[in-house]
Backbone bond lengths (Angstrom), bond angles and torsions (degrees), N, CA, C in turn:
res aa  C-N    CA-C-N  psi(-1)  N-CA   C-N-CA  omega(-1)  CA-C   N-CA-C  phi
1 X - - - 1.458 - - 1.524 109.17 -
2 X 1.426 122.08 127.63 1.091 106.36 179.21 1.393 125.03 -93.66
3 X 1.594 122.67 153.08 1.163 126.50 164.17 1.675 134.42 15.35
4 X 1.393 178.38 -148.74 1.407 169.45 -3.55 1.613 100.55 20.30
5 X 1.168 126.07 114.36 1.338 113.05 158.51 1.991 115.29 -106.42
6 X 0.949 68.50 9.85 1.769 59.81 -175.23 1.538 108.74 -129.37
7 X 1.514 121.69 157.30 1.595 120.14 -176.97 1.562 122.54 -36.39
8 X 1.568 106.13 -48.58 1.434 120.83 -166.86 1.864 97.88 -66.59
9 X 1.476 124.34 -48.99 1.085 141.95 159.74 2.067 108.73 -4.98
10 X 1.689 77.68 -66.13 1.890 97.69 -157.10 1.430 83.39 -75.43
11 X 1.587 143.49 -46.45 0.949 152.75 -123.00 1.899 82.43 -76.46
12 X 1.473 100.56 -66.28 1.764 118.96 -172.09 1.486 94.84 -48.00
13 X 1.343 134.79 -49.88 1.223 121.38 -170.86 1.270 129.36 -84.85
14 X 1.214 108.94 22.44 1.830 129.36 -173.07 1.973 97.56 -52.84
15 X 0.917 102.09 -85.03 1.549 97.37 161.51 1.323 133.01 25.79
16 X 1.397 101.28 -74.72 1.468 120.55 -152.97 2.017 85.37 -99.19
17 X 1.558 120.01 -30.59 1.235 136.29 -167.46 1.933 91.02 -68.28
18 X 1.146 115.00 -59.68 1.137 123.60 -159.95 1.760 111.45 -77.09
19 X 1.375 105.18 -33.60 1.765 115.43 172.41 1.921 102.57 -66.06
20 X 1.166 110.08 14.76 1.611 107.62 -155.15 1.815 126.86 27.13
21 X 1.028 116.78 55.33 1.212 138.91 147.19 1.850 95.12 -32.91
22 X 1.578 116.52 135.08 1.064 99.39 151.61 1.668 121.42 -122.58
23 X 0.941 105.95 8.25 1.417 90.50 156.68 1.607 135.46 -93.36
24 X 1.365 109.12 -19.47 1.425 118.27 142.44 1.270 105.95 -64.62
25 X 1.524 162.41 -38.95 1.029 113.00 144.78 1.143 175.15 124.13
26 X 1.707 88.89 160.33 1.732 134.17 164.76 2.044 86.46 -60.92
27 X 0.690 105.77 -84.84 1.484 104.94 178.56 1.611 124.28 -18.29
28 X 1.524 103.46 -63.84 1.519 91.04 147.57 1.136 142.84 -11.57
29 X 1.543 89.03 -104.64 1.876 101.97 168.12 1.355 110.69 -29.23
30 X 1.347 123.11 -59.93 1.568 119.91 -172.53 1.390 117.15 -47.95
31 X 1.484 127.81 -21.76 0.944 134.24 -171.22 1.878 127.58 -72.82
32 X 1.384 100.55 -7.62 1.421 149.05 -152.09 1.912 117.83 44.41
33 X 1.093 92.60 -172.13 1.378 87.10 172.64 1.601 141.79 -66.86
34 X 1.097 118.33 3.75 1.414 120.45 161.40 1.048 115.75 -82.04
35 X 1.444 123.91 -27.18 1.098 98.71 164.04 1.427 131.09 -108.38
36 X 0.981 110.66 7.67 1.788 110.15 170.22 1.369 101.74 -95.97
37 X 1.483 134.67 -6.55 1.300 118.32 167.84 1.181 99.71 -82.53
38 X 1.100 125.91 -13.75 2.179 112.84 -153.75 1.866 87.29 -104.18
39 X 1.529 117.11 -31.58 1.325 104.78 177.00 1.445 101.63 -63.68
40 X 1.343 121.68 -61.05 1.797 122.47 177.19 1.260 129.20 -31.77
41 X 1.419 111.45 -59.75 1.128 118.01 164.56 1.465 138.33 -47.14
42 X 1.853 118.26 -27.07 1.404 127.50 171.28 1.715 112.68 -92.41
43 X 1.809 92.79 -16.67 1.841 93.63 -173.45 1.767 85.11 -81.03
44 X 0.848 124.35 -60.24 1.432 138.36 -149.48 1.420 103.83 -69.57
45 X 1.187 114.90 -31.28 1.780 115.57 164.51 1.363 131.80 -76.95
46 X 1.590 89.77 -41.36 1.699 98.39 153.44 1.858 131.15 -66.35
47 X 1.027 91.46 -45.69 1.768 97.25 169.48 1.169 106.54 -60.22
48 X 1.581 113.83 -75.06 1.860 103.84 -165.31 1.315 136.83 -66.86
49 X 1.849 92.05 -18.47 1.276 91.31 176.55 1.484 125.40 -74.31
50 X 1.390 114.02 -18.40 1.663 132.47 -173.23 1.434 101.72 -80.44
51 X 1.390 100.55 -8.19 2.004 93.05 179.08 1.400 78.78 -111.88
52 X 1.146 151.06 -89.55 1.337 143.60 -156.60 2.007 122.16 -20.55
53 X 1.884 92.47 -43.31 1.388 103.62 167.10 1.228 124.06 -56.37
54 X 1.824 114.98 -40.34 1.562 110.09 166.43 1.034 144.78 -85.20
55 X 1.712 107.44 -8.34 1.582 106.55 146.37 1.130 135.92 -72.75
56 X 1.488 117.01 2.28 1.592 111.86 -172.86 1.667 90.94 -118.13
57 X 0.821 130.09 19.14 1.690 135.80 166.93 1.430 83.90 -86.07
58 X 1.182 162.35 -25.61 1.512 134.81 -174.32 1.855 105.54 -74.28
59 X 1.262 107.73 -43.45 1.682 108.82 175.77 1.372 123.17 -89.80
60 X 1.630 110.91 -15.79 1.649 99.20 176.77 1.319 94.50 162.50
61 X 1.661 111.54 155.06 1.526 114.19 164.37 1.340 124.97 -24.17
62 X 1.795 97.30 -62.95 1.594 127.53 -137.73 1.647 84.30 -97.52
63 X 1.453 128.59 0.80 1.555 130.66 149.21 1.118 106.82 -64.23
64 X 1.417 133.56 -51.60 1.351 146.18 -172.14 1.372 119.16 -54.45
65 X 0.816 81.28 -54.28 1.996 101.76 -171.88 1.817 89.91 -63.19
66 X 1.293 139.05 -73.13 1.258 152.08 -157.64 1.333 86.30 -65.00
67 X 1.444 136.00 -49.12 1.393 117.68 -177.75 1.674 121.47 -68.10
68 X 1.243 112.40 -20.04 1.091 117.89 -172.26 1.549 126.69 -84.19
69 X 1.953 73.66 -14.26 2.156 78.79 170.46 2.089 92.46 -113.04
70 X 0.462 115.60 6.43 1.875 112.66 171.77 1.305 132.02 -88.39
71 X 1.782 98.14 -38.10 1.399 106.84 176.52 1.492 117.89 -59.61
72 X 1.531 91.79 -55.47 1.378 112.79 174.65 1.667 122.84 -20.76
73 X 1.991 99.01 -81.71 1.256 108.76 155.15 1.677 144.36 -34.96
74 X 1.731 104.64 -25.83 1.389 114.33 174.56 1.878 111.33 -80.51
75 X 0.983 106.32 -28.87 1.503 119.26 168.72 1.593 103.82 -52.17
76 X 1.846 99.21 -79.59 1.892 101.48 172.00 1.180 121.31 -36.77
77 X 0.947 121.13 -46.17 1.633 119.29 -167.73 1.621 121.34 -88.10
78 X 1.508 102.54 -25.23 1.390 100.28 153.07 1.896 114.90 -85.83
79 X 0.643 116.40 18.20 1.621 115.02 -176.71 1.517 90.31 -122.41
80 X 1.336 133.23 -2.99 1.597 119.41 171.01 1.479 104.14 -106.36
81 X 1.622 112.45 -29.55 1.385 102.72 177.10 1.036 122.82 -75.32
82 X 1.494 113.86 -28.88 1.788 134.80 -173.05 1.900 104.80 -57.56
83 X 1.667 105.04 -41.96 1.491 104.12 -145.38 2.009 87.22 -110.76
84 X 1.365 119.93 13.80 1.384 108.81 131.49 1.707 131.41 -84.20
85 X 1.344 94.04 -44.01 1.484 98.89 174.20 2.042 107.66 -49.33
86 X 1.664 105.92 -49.21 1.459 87.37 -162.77 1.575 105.86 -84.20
87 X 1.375 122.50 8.57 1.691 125.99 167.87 1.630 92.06 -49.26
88 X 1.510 121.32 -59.82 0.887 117.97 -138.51 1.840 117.48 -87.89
89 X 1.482 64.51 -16.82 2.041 77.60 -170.78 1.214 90.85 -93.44
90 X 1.372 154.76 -31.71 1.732 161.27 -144.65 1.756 87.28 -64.69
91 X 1.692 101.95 -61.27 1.924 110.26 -170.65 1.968 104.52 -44.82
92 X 1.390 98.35 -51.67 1.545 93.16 -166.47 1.829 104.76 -73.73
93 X 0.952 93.98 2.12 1.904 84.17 177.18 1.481 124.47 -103.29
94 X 1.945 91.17 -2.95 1.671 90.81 178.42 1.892 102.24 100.94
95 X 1.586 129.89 41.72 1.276 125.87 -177.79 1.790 92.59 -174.32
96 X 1.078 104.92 117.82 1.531 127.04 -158.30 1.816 93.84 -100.10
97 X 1.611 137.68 73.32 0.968 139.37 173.07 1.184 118.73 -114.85
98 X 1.565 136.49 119.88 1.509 122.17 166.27 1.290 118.65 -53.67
99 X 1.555 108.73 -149.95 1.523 120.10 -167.47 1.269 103.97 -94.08
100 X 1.614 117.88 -35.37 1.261 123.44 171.25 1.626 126.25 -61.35
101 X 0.761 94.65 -26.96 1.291 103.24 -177.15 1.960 123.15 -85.54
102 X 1.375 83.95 -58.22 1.697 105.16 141.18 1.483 123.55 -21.26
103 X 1.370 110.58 -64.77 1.355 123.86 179.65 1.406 113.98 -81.28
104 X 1.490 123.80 -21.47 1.073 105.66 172.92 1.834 122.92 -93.64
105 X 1.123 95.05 -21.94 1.840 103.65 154.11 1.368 136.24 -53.30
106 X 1.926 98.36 -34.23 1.411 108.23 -165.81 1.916 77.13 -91.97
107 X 1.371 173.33 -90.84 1.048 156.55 171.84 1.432 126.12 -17.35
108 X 1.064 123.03 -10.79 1.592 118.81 163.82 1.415 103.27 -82.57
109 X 1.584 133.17 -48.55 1.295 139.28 -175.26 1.310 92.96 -58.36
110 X 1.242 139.92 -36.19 1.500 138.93 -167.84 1.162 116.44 -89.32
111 X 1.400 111.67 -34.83 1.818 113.37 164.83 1.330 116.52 -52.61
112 X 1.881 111.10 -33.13 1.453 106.77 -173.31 1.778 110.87 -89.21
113 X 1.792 98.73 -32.40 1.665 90.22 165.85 1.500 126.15 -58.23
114 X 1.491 124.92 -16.07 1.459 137.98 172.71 1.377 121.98 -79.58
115 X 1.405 98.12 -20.96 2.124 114.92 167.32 1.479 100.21 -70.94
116 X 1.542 118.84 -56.49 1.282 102.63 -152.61 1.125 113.79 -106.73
117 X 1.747 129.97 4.72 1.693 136.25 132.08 1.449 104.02 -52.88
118 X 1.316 131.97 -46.66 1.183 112.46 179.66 1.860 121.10 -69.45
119 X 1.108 118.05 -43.94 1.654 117.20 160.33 1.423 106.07 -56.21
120 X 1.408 145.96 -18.81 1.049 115.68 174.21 1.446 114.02 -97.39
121 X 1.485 115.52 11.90 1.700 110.78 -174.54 1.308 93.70 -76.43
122 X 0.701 157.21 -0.63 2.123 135.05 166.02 1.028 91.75 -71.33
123 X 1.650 133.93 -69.52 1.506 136.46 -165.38 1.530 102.77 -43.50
124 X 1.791 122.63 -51.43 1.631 96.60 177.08 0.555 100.34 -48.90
125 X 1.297 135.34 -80.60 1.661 157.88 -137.98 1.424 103.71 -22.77
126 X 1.620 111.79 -56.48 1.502 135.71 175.52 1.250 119.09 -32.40
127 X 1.633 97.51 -70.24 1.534 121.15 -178.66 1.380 120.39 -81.39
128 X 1.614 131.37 -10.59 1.593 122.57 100.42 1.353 138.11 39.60
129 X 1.761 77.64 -110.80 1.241 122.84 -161.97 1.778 102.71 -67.10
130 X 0.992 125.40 -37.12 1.661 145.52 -171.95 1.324 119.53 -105.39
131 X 1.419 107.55 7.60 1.277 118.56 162.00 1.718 118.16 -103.58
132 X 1.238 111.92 161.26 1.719 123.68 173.71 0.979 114.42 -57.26
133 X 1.454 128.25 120.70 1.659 135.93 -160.02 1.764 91.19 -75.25
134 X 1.650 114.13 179.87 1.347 156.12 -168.55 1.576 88.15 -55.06
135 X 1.463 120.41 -68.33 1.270 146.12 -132.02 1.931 97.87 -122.44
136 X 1.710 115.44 24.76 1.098 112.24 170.28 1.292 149.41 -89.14
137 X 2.063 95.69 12.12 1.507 115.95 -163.29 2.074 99.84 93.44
138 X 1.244 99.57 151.34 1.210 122.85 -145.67 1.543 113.14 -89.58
139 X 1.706 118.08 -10.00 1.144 118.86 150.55 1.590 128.44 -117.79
140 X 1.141 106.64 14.91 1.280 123.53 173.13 1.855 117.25 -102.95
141 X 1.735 114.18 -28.28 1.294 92.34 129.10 1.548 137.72 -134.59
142 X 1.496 98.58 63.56 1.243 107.62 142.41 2.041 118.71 -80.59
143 X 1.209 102.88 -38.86 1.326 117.22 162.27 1.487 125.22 -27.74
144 X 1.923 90.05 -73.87 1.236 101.58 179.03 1.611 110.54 -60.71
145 X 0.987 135.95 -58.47 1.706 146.14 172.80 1.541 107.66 -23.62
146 X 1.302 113.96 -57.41 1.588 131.57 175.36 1.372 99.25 -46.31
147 X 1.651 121.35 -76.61 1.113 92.32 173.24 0.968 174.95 -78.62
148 X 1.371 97.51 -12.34 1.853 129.29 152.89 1.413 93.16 -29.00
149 X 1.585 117.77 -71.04 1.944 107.11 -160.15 0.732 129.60 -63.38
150 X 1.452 130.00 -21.62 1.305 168.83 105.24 1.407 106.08 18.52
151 X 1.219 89.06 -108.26 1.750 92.62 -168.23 1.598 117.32 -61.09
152 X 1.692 120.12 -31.25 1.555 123.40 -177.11 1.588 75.28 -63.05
153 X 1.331 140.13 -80.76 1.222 134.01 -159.73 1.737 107.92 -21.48
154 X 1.035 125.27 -37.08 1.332 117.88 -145.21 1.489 93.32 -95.89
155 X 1.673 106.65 -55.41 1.484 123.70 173.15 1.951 124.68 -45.01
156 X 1.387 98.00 -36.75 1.537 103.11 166.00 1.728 109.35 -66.22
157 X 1.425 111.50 -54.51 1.466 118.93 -155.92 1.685 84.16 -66.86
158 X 1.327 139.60 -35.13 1.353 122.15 -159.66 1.290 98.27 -78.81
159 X 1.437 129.87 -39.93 1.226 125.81 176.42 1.662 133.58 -55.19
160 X 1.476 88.62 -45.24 1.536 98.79 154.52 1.439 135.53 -50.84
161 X 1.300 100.80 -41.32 1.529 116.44 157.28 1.443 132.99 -18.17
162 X 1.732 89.89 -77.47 1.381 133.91 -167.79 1.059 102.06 -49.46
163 X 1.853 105.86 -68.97 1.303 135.72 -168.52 1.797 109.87 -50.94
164 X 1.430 113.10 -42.75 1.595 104.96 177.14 1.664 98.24 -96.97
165 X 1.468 143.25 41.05 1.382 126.28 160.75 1.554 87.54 -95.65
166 X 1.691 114.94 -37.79 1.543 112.96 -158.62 1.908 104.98 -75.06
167 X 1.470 101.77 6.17 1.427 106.91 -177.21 1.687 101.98 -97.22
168 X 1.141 113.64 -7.76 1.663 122.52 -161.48 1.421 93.20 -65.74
169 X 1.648 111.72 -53.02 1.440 107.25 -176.57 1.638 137.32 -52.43
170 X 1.996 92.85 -31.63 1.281 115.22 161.16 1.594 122.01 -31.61
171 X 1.545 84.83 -79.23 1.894 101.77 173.49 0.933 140.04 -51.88
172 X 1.598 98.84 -25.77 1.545 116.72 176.62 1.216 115.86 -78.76
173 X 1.193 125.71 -33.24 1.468 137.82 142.06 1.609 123.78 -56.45
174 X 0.964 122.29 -7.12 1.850 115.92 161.12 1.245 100.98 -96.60
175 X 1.425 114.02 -37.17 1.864 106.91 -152.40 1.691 87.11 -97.60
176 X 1.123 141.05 11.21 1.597 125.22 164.73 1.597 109.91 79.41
177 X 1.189 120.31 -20.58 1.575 130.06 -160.75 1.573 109.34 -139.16
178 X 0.932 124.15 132.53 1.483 118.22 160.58 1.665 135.61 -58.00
179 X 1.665 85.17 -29.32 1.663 111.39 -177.52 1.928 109.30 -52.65
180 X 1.349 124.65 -58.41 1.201 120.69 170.82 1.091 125.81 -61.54
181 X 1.775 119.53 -52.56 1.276 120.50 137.60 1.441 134.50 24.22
182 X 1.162 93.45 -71.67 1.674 112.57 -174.61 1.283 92.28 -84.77
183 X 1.277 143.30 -80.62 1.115 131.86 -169.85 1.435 118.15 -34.46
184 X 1.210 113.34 -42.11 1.876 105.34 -161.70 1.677 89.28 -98.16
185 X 1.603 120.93 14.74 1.256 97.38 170.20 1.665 103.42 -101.39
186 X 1.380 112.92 -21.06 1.350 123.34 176.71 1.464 126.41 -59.99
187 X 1.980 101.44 -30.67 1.500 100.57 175.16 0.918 115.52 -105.07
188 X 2.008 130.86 -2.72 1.512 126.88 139.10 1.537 119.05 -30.85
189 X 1.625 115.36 -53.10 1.113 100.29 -154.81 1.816 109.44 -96.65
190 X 1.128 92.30 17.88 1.546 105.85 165.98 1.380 122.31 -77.84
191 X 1.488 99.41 -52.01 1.419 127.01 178.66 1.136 105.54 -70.57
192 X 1.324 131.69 -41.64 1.967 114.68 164.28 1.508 119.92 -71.62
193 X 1.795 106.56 -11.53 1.393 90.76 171.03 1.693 126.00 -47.72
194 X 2.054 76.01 -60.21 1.486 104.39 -164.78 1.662 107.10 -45.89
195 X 1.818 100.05 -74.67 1.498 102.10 -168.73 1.684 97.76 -61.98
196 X 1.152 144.04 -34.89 2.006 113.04 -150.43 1.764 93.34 -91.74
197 X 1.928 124.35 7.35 1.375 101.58 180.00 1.122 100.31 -86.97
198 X 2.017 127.13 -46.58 1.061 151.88 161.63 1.469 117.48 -2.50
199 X 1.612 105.68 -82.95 1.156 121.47 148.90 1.273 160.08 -19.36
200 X 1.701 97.24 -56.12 1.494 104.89 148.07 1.595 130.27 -93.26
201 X 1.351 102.50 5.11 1.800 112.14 165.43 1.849 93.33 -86.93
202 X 1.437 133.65 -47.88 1.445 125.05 164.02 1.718 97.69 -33.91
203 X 0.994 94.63 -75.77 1.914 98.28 -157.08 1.583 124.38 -58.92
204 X 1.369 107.33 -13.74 1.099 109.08 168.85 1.794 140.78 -45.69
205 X 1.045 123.17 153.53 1.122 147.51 27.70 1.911 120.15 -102.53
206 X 1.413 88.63 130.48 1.362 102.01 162.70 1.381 149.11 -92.48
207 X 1.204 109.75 -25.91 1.522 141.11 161.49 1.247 123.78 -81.20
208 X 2.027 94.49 -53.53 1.629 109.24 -165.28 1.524 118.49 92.88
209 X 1.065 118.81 147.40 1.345 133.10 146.70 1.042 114.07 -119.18
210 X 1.956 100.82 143.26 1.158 134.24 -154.16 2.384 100.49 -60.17
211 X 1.585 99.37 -38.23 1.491 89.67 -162.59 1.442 113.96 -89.64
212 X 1.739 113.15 13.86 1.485 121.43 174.22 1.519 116.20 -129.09
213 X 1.098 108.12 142.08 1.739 131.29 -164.06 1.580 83.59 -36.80
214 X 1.410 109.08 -176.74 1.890 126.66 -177.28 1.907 67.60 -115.65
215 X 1.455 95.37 143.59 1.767 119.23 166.01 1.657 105.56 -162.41
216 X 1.020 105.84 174.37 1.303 125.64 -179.63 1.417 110.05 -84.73
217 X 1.193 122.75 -59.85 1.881 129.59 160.99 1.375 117.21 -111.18
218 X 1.075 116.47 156.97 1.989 127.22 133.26 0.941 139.17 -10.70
219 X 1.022 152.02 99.22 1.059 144.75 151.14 1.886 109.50 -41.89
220 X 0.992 83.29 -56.70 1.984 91.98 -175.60 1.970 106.50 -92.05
221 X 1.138 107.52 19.05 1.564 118.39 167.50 1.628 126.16 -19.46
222 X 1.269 95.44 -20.33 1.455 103.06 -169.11 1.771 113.69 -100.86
223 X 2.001 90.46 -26.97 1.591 99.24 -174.37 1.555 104.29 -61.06
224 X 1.477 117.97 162.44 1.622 136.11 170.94 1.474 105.27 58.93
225 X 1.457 118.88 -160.46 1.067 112.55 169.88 1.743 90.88 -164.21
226 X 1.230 118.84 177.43 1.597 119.02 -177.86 1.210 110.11 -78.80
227 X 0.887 152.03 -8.74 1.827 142.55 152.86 1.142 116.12 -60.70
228 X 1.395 116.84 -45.72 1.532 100.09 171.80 1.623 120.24 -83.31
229 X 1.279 116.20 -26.86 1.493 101.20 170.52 1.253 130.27 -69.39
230 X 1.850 118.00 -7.99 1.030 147.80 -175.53 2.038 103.60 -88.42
231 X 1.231 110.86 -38.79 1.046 130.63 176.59 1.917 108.47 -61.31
232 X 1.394 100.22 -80.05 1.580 102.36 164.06 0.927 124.57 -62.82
233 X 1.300 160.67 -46.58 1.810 149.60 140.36 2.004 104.23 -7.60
234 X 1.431 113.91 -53.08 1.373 104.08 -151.91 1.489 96.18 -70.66
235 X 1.863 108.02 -35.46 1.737 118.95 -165.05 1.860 85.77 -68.29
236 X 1.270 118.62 -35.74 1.671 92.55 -148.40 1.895 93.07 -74.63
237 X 1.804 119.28 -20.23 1.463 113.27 -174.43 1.348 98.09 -75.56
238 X 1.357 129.20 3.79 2.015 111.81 -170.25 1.373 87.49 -119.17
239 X 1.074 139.48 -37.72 1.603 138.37 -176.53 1.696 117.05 -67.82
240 X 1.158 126.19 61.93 1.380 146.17 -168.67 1.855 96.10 -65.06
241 X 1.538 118.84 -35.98 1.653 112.47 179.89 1.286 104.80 -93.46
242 X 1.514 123.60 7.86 1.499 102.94 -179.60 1.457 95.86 -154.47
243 X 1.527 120.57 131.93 1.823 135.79 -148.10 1.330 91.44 -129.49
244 X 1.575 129.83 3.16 1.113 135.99 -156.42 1.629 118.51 -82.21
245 X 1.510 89.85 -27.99 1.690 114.49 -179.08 1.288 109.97 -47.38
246 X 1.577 109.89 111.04 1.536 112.21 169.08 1.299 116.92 -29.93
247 X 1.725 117.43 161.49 1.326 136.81 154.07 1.771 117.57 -54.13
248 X 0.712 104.69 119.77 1.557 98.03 -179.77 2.029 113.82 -48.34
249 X 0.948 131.79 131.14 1.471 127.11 173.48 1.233 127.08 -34.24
């Protein structure tokens, strides 16, 4: 069967793209970059944004809507910063890949983390929905807030996970060996820790808090960073005798 040359082509074979198939793909990439950005760009807008929309249903529509075009973008922009850094590190680990190529790997792993945030938006949606509204009194949602960061925290990072083991096969298929492989898949997923938590603690708010307007950014964007709000959220859900635990920043 030969090759897809055209968007709609790659579009039908998402499938086999997203199970990391690697000769679908090698096919890909070959296809050049118009079209694995324009497939990325509609998978990756569609996926993240449909999870982004259901986390901002806890503070407001017009949370929703702003999340649904942010998330998106925090994905892109860590998948352009991510796949210079690993151009460079790929050579010293034993896997001979440019930038292009780079980038189009580090967006296939992201097409599939955008599948399975998007299958899990009912489940927010749920936990949501069954949580203490905006306007529920002042430690009840602090509660709810905690766990929102909490668990999406946990639910993104697993996805992320997932999404670069099914890339292993990818790499393992450029670099000839499994042995580097592993390595440059280990310091990918370092490098999306760092920059996509960063990033989306910049871009925030996603949820909201209850005692500041719904906006698109920060004003104070730069204050804290996601480890520590990640830090106090987990102490204030295990600390059942003490409600005292600040708001996260």
């Amino acid at each position: 069967m030969n090759p897809p040359t055209s968007l709609a082509g790659h579009l039908g074979r998402l499938p086999r793209l997203l199970g990391g198939d690697p000769a679908a793909a090698r096919q890909w990439m070959a296809a050049g970059p118009r079209v694995w950005l324009l497939t990325s760009l509609l998978w990756i807008g569609f996926g993240a944004g449909l999870y982004g929309a259901a986390l901002g249903t806890w503070r407001a529509p017009m949370q929703a809507v702003f999340n649904g075009v942010k998330f998106p973008l925090i994905l892109l922009l860590t998948a352009a910063g991510n796949s210079f850094f690993n151009a460079l590190l790929a050579p010293l680990l034993g896997i001979q890949i440019g930038w292009k190529e780079s980038l189009a790997s580090v967006l296939l792993s992201f097409n599939l983390l955008s599948t399975i945030l998007a299958a899990f938006s009912p489940l927010t949606l749920f936990l949501i929905w069954n949580l203490p509204g905006p306007d529920s009194g002042w430690n009840a949602t602090q509660d709810a807030y905690a766990t929102i960061l909490v668990s999406q925290s946990v639910l993104i990072a697993f996805a992320g996970i997932v999404a670069n083991l099914h890339l292993l096969r990818v790499l393992t298929s450029l670099a000839g060996s499994p042995a580097p492989a592993r390595r440059l898949l280990i310091a990918w997923l370092a490098a999306n820790l760092v920059m996509g938590t960063q990033l989306s603690w910049i871009a925030r708010p996603f949820f909201g808090r209850p005692n500041q307007a719904v906006q698109f950014l920060r004003d104070d964007a730069l204050r804290g960073n996601f480890f520590e709000a990640f830090f106090l959220s987990t102490s204030r859900l295990f600390r059942s005798d003490d409600k005292t635990t600040p708001h996260p920043p």
